[in-house]
N, C-alpha and C positions, 0 to 999 in steps of 0.2 A: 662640277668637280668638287667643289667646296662642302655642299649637301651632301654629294655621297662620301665626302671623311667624316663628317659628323653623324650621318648612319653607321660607318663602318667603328667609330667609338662609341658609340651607343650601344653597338652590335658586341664589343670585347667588352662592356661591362654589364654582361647580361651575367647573371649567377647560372653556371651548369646545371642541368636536371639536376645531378647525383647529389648538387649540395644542395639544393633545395629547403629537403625537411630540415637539414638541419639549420640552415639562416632561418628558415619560419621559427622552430620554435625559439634561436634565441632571439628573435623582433618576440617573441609573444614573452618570453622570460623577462626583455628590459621592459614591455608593457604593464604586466607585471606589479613589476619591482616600481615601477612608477607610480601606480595606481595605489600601492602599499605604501610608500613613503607620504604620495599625497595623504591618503586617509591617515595614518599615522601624525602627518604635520596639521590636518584637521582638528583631531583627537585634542593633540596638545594646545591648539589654539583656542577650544573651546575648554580645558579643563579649568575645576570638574563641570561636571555634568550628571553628577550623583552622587551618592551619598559617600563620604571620606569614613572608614573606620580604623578606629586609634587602638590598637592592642594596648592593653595595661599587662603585662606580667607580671603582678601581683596583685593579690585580694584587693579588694575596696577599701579606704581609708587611712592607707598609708603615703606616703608624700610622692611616689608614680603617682599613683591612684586622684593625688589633691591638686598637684602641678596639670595632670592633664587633664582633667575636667575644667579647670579655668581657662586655660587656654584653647580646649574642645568650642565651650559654649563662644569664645569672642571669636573664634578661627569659623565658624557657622556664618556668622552674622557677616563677617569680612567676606567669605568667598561666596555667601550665597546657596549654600549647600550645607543638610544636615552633616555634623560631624560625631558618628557614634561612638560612644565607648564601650570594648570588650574585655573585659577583666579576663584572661586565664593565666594563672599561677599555676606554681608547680617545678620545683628544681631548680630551685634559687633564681627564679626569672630567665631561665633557660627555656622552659615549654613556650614560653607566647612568646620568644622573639626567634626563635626556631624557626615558629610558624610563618611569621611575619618574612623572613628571612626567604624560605621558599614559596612564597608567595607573587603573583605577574605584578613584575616590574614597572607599576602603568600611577603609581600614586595613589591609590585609592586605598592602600593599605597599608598603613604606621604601626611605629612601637614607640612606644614612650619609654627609655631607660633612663638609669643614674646609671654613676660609675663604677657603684658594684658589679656590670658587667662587667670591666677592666679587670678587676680583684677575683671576679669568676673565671677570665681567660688564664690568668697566672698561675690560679692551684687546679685547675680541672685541664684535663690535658689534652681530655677529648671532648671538647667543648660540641653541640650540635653545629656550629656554626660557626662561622670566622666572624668574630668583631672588629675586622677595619676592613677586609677584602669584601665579606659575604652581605655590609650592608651599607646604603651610602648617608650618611650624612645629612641630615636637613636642618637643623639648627638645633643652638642650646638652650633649654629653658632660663636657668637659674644656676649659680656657684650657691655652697655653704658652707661654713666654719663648723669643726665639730668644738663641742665645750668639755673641758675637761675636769672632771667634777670628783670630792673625793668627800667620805662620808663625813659625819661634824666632829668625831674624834680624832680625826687624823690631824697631824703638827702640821699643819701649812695651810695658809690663805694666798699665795703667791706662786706662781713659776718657779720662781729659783729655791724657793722653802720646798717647795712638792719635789723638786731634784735632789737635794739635801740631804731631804728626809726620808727616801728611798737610799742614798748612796750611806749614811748614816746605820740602817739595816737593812744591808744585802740579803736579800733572798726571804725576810722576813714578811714582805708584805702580795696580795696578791693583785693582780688587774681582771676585771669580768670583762665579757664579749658577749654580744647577741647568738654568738656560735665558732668553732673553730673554722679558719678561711675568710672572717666575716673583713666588712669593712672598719668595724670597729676594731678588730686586733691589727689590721693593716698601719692602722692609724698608730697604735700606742706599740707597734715593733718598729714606725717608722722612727719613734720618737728615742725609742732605746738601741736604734741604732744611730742615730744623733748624736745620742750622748755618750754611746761606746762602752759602758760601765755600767749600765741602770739593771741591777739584779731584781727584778719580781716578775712573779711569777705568773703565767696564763689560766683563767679559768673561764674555759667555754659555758655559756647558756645557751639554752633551745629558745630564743627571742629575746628582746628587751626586756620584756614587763619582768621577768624571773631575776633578768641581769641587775637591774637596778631596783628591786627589791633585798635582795642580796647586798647591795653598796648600802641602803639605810642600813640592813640590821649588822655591818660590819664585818660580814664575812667575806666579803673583799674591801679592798681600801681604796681603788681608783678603776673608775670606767671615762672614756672618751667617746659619746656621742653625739645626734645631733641636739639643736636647740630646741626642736620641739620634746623629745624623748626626755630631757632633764632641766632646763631651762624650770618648768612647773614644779617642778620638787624643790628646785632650788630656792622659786620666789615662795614656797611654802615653808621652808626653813628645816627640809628633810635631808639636804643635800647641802655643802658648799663648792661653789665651783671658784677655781684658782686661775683661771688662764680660758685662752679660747685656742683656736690654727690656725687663724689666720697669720699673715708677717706680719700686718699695720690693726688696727685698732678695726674691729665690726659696727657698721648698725647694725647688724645682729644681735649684739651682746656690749654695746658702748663702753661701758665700764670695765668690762673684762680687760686684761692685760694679755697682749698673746706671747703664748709659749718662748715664740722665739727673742724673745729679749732676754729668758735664760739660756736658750739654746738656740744658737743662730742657725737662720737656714731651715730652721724648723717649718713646714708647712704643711696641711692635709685639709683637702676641700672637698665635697663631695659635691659634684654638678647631677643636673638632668637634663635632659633631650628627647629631641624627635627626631627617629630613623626611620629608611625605608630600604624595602629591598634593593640589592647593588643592581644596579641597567637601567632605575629609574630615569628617564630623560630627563638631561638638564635645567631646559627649561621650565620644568614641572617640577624641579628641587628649587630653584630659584623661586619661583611663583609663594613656594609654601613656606621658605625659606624669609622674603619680604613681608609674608601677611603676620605671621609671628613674631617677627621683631619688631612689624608695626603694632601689632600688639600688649609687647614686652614694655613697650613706650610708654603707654598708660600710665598715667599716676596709680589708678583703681588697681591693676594688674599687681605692679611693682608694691604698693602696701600688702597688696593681698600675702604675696610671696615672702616679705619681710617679716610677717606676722607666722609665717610657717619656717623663719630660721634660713632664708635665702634671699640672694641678692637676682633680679634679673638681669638675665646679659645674655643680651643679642652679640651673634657672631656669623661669619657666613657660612656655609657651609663647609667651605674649605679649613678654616680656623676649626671648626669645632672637628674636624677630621683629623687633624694634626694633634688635637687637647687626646683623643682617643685612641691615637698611635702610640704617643706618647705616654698615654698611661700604662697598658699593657706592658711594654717593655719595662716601664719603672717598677712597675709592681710585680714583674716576672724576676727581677735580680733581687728584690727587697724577698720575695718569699724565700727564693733560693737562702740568700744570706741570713735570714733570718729563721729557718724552717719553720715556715710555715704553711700546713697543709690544710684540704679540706675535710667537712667531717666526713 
């Protein structure tokens, strides 16, 4: 009797012809999906396992271009895997992180920005890409202070004299930019909205070298960039610079006084990073995320960076997520409040 109940429920859990195919195929769907996860959790276990390529969106030689080649060459040696560099510029650093952007989510393909992406999401409205949704986060290279320099006839050696002496003649004097929308005019609307009162007036350049060519011969009277771009003019005696953006005192610039001791609150940093397409698995942000901040740790690294007008700072990916949410919004009410557009 006993046998034949345990045939007779063995017998009620037998699957109906009619359902059949369809329990088979979904045992062969969870098969599957199993076999995809396993390979997938493989994948991740053993990356990389080929060559890593770092988009640069921008020409060679500019501080993308210098920050990730240093860190290319020591991020090779740490994981073991060539780490390539691909220069494509093109649209204020829009074209190569575009690309990078829609590109398989699997790590093997980066973008090195600064946070002139931020300043590009603000005035450009139809960005290719979302800068906090469309890309995830892998770490920050490096913060820097810009220096705020004004030509050798201008009345001030100081922050509070460079205020003074703008508030002294309203609307008389002018400020150059690398271009209109640039990170440089971000920098110096952020400063004259600070102060609430600072009349002078915006004069876009098509690059640096025109802009601070322009600042010697005194046809404008004040530019804000980085340490490298005027930093050399100034220890040639073509430039004097008054102040830095930092809140507290640089090794950047030691001596320099920063801004905000005339103007509290005042601050403007410009960082860099390394992103990767959004859905990158965690573990493979993580991984890239350790090998670069152990990196960053270097004495060798950390002078190098110094010497280029930056400080390194490792952060997790999470932090550096938040430094770029956060800028965007800042720099989207500062443009508004300030009109500031792109060219």
């Amino acid at each position: 009797m006993h046998t034949q109940k345990k045939q007779e429920t063995r017998h009620t859990m037998r699957i109906p012809p009619i359902l059949r195919p369809a329990a088979l195929a979904a045992i062969a769907f969870a098969g599957a999906c199993l076999s995809s996860g396993t390979a997938l959790a493989q994948q991740q276990a053993t990356y990389p396992s080929k060559a890593i390529t770092i988009v640069v969106p921008y020409p060679a030689g500019g501080s993308n271009d210098t920050f990730a080649r240093q860190v290319a060459k020591e991020l090779g040696d740490e994981l073991k895997q060539p780490v390539i560099i691909d220069n494509r510029p093109g649209a204020s650093g829009n074209t190569g992180t575009a690309q990078v952007a829609r590109a398989t989510p699997d790590g093997y393909t980066l973008v090195a920005v600064s946070s002139s992406m931020t300043t590009n999401a603000a005035v450009q409205s139809k960005l290719p890409f979302d800068p906090v949704k469309g890309l995830a986060p892998v770490a920050m290279f490096a913060k820097g202070p810009f220096i705020v320099a004004v030509n050798n006839d201008f009345p001030a050696k100081t922050p509070a004299e460079l205020i003074a002496a703008i508030k002294a003649k309203p609307g008389q004097y002018n400020y150059a930019s690398s271009g209109s929308g640039s990170v440089n005019q971000f920098g110096t609307e952020l400063l004259k909205a600070k102060v609430g009162d600072l009349q002078i007036a915006h004069i876009p350049y098509k690059g640096m070298g025109p802009a601070v060519t322009d600042l010697i011969g005194n046809q404008t009277q004040l530019l804000i960039s980085s340490g490298p771009s005027l930093l050399p003019m100034v220890r040639a005696g073509k430039l004097r610079a008054v102040g830095i953006t930092s809140l507290k005192p640089s090794p950047v610039a030691p001596d320099l006084t920063p801004m905000a001791v005339a103007v509290p609150g005042y601050e403007f940093e410009l960082w860099w990073g390394l992103l990767a397409p959004a859905g990158t698995p965690g573990d493979v942000v993580a991984k890239l995320n350790q090998a670069v901040n152990q990196i960053l740790a270097r004495p060798a690294i950390a002078g190098n960076f110094l010497r280029e007008g930056a400080i390194a700072t490792p952060l997790t990916p999470a932090q550096f997520g938040t430094v770029i949410a956060d800028d965007v919004e800042r720099w989207k009410k500062l443009a508004k409040q300030q009109n500031i557009t792109a060219d």
